[in-house]
C-alpha positions as CSV (number, residue, x, y, z in Angstrom):
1,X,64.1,43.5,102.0
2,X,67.6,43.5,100.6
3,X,66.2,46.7,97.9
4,X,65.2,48.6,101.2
5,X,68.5,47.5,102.8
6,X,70.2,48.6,99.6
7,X,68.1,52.2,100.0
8,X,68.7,52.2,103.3
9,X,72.6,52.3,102.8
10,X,72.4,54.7,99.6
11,X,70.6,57.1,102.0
12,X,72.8,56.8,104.9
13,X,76.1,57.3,102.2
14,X,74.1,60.4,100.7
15,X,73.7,62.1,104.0
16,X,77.3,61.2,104.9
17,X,78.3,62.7,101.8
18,X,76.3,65.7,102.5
19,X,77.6,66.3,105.8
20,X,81.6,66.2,104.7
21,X,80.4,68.1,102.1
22,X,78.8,71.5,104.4
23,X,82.1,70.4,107.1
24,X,84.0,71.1,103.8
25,X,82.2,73.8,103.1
26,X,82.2,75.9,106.4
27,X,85.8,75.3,106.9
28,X,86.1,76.6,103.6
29,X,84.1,79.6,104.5
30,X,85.7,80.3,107.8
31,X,89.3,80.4,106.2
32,X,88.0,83.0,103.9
33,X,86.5,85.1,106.6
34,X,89.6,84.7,108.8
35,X,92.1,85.8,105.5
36,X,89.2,88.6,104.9
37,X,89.6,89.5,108.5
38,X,93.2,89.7,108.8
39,X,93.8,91.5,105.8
40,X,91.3,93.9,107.0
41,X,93.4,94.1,110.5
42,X,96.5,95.2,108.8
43,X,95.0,97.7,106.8
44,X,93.2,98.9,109.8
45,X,96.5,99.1,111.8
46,X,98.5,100.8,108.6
47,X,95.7,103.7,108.8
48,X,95.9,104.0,112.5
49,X,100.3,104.0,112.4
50,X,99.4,106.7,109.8
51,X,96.9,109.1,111.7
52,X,99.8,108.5,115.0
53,X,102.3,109.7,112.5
54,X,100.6,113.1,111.1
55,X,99.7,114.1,115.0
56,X,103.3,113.7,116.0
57,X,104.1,115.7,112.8
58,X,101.7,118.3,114.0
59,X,102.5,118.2,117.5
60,X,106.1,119.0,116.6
61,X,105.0,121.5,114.0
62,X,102.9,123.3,116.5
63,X,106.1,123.5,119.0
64,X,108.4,125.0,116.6
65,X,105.5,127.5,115.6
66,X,105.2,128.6,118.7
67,X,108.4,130.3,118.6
68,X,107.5,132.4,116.3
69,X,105.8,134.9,118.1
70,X,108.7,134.9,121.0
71,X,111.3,135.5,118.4
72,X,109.1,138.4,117.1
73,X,109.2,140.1,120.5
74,X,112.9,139.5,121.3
75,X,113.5,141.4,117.3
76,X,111.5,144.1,118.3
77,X,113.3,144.7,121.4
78,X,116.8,144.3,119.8
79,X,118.4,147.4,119.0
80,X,118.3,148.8,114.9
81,X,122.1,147.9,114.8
82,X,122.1,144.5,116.3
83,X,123.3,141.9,113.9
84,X,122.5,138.3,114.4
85,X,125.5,136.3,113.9
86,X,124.5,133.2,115.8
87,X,120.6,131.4,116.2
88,X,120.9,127.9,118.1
89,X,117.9,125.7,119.4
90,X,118.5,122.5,121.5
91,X,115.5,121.2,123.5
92,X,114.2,124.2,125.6
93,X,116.9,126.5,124.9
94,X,117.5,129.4,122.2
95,X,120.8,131.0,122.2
96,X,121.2,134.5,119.8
């Protein structure tokens, strides 16, 4: 009786130890996901900050390209003798 007592309590202490050991284990493995995932998250964001950068590049590229074709027009039109002695731009207004 006291050898199966004795087995008894080895079991029982295995299968405690067992259990701290996968508790230990899981947390273990949830930290690492959660580093895994928030590294991933910044990197993510970086990219996306990025991608908003370049459109606002473009966007602003796009605007100032557009002039192009309206300065064109207004050259043609100028007389051969007209000199330009001033070009300013401020928000939606060219002065020549």
């Amino acid at each position: 009786i006291v050898l199966l007592g004795g087995m008894g309590l080895l079991v029982s202490r295995t299968a405690r130890l067992q259990r701290d050991f996968l508790a230990t284990l899981h947390t273990t493995a949830d930290a690492q996901l959660l580093a895994s995932l928030k590294q991933r998250e910044q990197a993510m964001r970086e990219a996306w900050q990025q991608h908003q950068r370049q459109r606002q590049q473009y966007q602003r590229r796009s605007a100032i390209a557009a002039w192009q074709p309206r300065l064109q027009v207004l050259a043609a039109d100028l007389p051969a003798q007209a000199w330009l002695t001033r070009l300013e731009y401020q928000g939606v207004l060219l002065t020549l």
